[in-house]
C-alpha positions as semicolon CSV with decimal commas, in nm:
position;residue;x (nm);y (nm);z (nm)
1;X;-4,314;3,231;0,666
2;X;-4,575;3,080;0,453
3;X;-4,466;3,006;0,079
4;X;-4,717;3,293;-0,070
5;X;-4,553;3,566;0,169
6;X;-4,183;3,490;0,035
7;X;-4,075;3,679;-0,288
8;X;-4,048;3,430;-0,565
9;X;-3,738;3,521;-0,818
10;X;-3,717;3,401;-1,133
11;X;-3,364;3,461;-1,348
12;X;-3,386;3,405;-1,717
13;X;-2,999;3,405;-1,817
14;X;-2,714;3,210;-1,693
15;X;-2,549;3,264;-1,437
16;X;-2,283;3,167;-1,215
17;X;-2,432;3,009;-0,887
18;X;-2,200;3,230;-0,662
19;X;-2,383;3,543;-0,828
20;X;-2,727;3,346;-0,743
21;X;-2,547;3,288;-0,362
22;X;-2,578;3,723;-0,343
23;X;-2,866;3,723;-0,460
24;X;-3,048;3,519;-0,184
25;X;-2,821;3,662;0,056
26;X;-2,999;3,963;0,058
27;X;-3,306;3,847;0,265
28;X;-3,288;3,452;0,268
29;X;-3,559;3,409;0,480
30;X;-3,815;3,637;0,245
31;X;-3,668;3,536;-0,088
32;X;-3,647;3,194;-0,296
33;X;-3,457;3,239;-0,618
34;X;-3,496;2,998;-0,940
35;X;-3,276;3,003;-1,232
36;X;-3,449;2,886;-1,594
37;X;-3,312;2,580;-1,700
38;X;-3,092;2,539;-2,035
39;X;-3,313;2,460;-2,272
40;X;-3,582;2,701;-2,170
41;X;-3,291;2,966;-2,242
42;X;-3,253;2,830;-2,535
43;X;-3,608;2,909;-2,649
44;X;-3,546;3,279;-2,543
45;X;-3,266;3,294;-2,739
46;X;-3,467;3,153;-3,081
47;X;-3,274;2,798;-3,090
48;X;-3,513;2,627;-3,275
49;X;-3,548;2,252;-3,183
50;X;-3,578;1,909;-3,384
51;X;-3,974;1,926;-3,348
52;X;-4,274;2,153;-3,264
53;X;-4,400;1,962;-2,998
54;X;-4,045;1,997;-2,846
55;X;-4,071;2,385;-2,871
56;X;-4,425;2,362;-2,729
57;X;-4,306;2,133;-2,388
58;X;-4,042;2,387;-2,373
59;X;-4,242;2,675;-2,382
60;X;-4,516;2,546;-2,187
61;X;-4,255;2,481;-1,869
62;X;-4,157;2,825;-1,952
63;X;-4,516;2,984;-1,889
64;X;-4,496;2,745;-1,585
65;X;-4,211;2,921;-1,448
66;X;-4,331;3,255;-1,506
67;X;-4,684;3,200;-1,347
68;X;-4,480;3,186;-1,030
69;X;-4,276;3,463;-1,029
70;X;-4,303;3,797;-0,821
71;X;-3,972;3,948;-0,998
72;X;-3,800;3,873;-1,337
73;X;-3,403;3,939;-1,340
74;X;-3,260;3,879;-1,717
75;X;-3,253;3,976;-2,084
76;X;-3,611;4,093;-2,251
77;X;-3,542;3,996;-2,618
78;X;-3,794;3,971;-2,901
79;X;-3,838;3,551;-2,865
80;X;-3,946;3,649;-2,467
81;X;-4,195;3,875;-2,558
82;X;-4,332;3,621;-2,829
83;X;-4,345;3,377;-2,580
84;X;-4,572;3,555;-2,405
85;X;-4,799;3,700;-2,632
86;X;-4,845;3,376;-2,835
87;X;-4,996;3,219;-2,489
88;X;-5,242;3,525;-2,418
89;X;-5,188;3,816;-2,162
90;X;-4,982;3,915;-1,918
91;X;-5,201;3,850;-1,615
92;X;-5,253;3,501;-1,804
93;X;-4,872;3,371;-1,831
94;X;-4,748;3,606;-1,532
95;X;-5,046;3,674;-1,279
96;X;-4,798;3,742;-0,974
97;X;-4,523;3,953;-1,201
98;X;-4,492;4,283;-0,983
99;X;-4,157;4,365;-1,082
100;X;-3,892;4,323;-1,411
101;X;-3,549;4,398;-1,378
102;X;-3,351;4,401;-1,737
103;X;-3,016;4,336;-1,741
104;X;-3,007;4,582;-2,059
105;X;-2,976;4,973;-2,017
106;X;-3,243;5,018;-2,339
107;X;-3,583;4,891;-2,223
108;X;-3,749;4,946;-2,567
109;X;-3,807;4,622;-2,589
110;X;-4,078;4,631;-2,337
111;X;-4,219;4,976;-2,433
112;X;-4,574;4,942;-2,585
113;X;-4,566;4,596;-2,462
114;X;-4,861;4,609;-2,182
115;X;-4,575;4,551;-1,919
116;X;-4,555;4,875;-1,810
117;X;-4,862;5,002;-1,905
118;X;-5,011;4,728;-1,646
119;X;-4,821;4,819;-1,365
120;X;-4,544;4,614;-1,390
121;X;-4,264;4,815;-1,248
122;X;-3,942;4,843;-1,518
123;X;-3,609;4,878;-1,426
124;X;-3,281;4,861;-1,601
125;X;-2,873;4,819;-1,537
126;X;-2,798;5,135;-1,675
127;X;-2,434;5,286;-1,618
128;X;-2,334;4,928;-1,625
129;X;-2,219;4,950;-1,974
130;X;-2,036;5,308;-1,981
131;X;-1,672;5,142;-1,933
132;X;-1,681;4,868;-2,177
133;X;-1,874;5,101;-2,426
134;X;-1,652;5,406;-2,372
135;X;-1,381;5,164;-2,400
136;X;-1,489;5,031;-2,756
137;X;-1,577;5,392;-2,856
138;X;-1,199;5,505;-2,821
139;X;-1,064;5,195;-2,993
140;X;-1,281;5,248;-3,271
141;X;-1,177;5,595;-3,284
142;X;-0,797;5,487;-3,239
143;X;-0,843;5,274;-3,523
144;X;-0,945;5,490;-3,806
145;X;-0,724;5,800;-3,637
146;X;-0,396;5,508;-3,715
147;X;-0,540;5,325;-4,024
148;X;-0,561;5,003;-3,892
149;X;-0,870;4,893;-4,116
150;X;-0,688;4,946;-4,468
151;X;-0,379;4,801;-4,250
152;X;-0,553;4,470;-4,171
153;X;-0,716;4,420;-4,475
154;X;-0,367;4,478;-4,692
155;X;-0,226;4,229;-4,391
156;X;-0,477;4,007;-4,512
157;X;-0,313;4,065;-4,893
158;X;0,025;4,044;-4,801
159;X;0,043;4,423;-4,929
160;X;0,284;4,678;-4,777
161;X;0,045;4,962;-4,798
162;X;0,179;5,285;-4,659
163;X;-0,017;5,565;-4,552
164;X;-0,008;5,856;-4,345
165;X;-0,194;5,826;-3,947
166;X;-0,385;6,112;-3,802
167;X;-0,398;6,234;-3,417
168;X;-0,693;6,249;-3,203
169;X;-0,548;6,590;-3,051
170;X;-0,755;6,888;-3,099
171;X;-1,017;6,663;-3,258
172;X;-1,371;6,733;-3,170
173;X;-1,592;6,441;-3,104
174;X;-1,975;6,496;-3,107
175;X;-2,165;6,294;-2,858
176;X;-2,558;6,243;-2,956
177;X;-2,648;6,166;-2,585
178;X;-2,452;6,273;-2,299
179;X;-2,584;6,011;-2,044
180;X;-2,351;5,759;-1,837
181;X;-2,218;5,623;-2,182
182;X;-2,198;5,939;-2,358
183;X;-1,979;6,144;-2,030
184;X;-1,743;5,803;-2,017
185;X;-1,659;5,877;-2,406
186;X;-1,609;6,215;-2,321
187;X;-1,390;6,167;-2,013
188;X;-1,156;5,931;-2,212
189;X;-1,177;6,145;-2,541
190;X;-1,026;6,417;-2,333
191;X;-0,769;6,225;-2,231
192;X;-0,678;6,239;-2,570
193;X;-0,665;6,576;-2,617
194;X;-1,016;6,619;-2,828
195;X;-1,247;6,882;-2,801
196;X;-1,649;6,750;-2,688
197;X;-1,997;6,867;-2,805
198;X;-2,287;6,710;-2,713
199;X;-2,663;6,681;-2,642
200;X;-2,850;6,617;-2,367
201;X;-3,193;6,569;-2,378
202;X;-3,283;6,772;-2,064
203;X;-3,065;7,044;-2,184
204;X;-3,251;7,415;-2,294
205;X;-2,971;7,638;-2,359
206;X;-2,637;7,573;-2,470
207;X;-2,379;7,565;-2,199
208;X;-2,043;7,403;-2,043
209;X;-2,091;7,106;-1,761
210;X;-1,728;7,078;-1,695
211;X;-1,729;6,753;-1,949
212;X;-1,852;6,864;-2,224
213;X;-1,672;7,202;-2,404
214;X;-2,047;7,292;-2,556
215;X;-2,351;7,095;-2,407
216;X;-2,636;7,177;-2,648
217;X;-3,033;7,110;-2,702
218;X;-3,135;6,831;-2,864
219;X;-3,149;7,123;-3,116
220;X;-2,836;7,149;-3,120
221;X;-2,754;6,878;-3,362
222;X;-2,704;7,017;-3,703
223;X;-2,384;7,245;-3,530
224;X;-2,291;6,872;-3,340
225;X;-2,306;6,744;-3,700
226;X;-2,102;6,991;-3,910
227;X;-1,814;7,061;-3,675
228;X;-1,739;6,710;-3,503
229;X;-1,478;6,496;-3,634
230;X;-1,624;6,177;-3,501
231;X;-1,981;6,173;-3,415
232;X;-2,101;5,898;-3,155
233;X;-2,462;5,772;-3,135
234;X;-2,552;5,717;-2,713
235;X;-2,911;5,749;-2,725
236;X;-3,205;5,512;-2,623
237;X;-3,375;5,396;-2,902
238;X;-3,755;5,649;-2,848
239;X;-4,024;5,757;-3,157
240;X;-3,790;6,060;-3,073
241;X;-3,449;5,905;-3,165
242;X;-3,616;5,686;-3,470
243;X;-3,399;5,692;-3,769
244;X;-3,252;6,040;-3,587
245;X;-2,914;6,017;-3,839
246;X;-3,119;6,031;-4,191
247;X;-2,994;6,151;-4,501
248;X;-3,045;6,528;-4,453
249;X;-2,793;6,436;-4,160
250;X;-2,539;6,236;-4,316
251;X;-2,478;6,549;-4,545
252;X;-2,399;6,773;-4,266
253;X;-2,144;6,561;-4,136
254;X;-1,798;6,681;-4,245
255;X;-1,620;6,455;-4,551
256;X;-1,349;6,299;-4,329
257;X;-1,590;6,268;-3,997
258;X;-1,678;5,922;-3,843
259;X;-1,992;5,789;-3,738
260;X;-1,994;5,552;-3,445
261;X;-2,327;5,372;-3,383
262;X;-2,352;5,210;-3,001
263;X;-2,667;5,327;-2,948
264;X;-2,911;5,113;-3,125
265;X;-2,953;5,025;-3,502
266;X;-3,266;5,208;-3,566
267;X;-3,175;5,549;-3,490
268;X;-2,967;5,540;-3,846
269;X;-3,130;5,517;-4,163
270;X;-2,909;5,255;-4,286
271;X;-2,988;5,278;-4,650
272;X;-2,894;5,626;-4,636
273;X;-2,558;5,532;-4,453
274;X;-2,455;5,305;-4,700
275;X;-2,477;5,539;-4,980
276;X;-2,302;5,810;-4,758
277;X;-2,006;5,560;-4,713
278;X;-2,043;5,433;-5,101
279;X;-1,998;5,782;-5,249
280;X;-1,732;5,873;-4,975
281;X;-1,953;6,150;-4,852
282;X;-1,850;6,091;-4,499
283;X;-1,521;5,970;-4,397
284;X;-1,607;5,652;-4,209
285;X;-1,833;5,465;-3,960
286;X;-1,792;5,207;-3,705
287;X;-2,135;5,015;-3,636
288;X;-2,221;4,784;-3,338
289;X;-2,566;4,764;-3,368
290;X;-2,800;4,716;-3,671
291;X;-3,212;4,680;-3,761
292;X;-3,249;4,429;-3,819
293;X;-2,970;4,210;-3,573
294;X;-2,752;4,012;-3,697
295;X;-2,658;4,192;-4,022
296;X;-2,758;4,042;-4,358
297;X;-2,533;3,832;-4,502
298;X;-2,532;4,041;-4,789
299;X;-2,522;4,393;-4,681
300;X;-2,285;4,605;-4,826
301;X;-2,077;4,729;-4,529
302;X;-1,932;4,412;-4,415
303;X;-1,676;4,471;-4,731
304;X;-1,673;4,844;-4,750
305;X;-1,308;4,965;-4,660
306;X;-1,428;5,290;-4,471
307;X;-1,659;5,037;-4,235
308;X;-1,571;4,893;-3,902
309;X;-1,831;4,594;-3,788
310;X;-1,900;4,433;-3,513
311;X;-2,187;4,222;-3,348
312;X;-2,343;4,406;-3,121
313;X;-2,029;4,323;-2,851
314;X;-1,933;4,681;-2,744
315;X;-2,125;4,667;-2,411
316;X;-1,933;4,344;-2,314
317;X;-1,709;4,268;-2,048
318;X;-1,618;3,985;-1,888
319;X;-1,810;4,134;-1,527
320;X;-2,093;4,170;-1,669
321;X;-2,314;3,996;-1,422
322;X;-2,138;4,028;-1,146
323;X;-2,163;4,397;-1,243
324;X;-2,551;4,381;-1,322
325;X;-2,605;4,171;-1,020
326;X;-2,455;4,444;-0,798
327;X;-2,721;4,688;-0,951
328;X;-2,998;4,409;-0,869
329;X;-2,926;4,313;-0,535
330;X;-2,913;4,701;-0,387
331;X;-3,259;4,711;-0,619
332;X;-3,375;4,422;-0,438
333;X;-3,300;4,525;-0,103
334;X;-3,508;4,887;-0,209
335;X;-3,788;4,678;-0,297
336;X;-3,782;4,457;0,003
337;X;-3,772;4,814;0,221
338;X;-4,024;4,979;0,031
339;X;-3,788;5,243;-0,111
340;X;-3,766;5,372;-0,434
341;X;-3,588;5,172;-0,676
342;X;-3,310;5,312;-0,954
343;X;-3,289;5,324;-1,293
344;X;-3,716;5,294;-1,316
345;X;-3,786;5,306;-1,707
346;X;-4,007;5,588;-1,762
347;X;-4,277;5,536;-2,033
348;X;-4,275;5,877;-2,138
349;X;-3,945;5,900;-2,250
350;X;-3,879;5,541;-2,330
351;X;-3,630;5,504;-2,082
């Protein structure tokens, strides 16, 4: 087969070779498959190197990689997206780029970016994250229920601090988002004896689904808001979901209720959060994600006692790619068939 009629790979993260092995297994003689080399990762990732003329040799062998490549497999961050638009267009860096599979489940980092909007087919790994996210969501949960912030942090004192630990039984947990992430939290916050609410975008009425004890309208939110007990941010980051928990929101939310933010940082007004958590207006929050990423040195909620943080980890596990290669390699053998691939990002809901 001639060089120009084989599919040309490109993967921009690192990976172990047996994963790459899979990957050309699925069609060896119609596929070649290159991984980028360390320091060109290092660019995406915004090391920033002794000189510029460093940077530019990286990024130039960079662009050379990508002016090859039929399909894209990786991570779509903002120093990727730079690296293209600081050498021109699309067809410019990319002219044979047909195809871009994320290893995120959020694809707004590619919305608006002339990706899609040229053609480029978008697809993401989502579902992959709904057991290590679901997971993190019911230890976060666990945590405030049993005290185990103030507990650490008198640890940390040498204090014996006593206080008394609440159940999760016949708590109701409010899930903004009741996609793959969302129904995982659900299913394990049953478990536990809580009571769910949720939304769904694609919902009209409120109903039951056999998960969720009320499934409502996006609508739906302000009753989400005043009767949940912990409410749990699992939707794509959209103009729709911008900033969705503001202040008029926070002040629904019971005085005791928990906010836990997996989704993305942007859907919270964080100004308003802090002052929510500063005046004890709500009872808690637990925050993965931030706007921007990583979190200021000197924000206020790394020391606020009511404040879980972490750094944007919660969709971690130690399969992840061998879990988002799965999701690739029955993509790739759709594509290869001519069959319609899953998880296609649709640009008209951003996701």
């Amino acid at each position: 087969m001639p060089d120009d009629a084989r599919l040309r790979i490109l993967i921009t993260f690192a990976i172990e070779p047996e994963l790459v092995g899979r990957i050309r297994a699925v069609d060896p003689a119609r596929i070649d498959v290159d991984v980028l080399g360390s320091e060109q990762r290092r660019l995406l990732r915004g090391v920033q190197y002794p000189s510029a003329s460093e940077r530019a040799n990286v990024a130039a062998g960079l662009h050379g990689a990508f002016a090859h490549a039929d399909v894209v497999f990786g991570f779509w961050g903002a120093e990727l997206h730079r690296a293209f638009t600081d050498a021109g267009s699309i067809v410019d860096v990319a002219p044979r780029l047909r195809w871009i599979q994320l290893t995120s489940a959020g694809a707004d980092r590619l919305l608006s970016s002339g990706f899609i909007e040229g053609g480029i087919v978008v697809t993401t790994v989502s579902g992959l994250h709904a057991t290590p996210i679901g997971e993190y969501v019911l230890c976060v949960m666990l945590m405030f229920a049993k005290g185990a912030p103030n507990i650490l942090r008198a640890q940390q004192r040498h204090e014996w601090l006593r206080s008394m630990p609440t159940e999760l039984r016949g708590k109701t947990v409010g899930i903004i988002g009741m996609g793959h992430i969302g129904e995982e939290v659900a299913r394990l916050a049953k478990a536990f004896g809580c009571r769910i609410i949720a939304t769904r975008r694609s919902v009209v009425a409120p109903a039951g689904d056999g998960i969720a004890d009320e499934l409502l309208p996006p609508s739906g939110l302000p009753r989400l808001l005043e009767t949940s007990d912990y409410v749990v941010l699992a939707v794509p980051l959209t103009p729709e979901t911008q900033q969705l928990i503001g202040e008029a929101e926070l002040a629904r939310m019971r005085p005791m209720a928990v906010l836990i933010n997996i989704a993305r940082g942007a859907v919270v007004d964080e100004r308003a959060l802090v002052r929510a958590l500063q005046e004890k207006r709500i009872g808690g929050a637990a925050l993965d994600v931030f706007d921007p990423e990583p979190l200021s040195a000197e924000s206020p909620l790394w020391d606020m006692e009511n404040v879980i943080v972490s750094p944007h980890i919660s969709g971690g596990t130690e399969i992840y790619n061998e879990r988002a290669v799965e999701i690739f390699t029955d993509n790739l053998g759709r594509y290869l068939s001519g069959e319609p691939l899953r998880n296609v990002v649709d640009p008209a809901r951003g996701y």
